[in-house]
N, C-alpha and C positions, 0 to 999 in steps of 0.2 A: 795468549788466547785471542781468540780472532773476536773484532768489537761488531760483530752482523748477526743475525737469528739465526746461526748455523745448527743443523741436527745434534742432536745425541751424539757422541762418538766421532765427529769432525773436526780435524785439528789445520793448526796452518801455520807453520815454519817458514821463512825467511831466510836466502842464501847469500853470500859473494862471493864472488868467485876467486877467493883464495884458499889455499892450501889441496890442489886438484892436480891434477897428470897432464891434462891437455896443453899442446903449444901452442905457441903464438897465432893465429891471431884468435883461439878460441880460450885462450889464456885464465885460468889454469882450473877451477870448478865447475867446466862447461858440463849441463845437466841436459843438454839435450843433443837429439841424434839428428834432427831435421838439418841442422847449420853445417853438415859437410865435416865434421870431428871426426876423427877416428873411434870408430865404435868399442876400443878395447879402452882408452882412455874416458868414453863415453860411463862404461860400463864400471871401471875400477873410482871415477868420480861419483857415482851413482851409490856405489861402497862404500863410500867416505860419508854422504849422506846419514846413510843406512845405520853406520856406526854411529856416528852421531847424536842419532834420533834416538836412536833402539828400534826404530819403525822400518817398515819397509816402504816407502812412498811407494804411491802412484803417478807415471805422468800420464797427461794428454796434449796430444799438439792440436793448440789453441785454434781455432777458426773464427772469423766473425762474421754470423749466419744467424738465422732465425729454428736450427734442428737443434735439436737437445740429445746427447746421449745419457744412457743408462747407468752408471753404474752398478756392477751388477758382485753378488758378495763373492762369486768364484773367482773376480780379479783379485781381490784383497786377498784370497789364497793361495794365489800361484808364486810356484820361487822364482 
């Protein structure tokens, strides 16, 4: 459980990148698409996740900026 005054309903999981598809040099839980990965491997570590949790994560690629986005509830529904 995350130790910060997170909402209702927000949770926060921790990965490493073992037991994933991707090769070297994205070796082998890579969870994200921006680093140049194969998006099939992207997508089947993304599953692994998924099972995992029982959840479906969200990602976002991180910026460091002063805009905020929204979260909005029809992302949490989409497959």
């Amino acid at each position: 459980m995350p130790d910060w005054p997170a909402p209702a309903g927000v949770r926060a999981v921790c990965t490493t990148r073992s037991g994933g598809f991707s090769a070297l040099p994205y070796d082998s839980l890579n969870l994200g698409l921006h680093v140049g990965d194969d998006a099939g491997n992207v997508a089947r570590n993304r599953a692994v996740l998924h099972a995992a949790t029982g959840i479906r994560p969200v990602f976002l690629n991180q910026v460091h900026g002063t805009q905020m986005l929204e979260l909005a509830a029809s992302t949490l529904t989409r497959k």
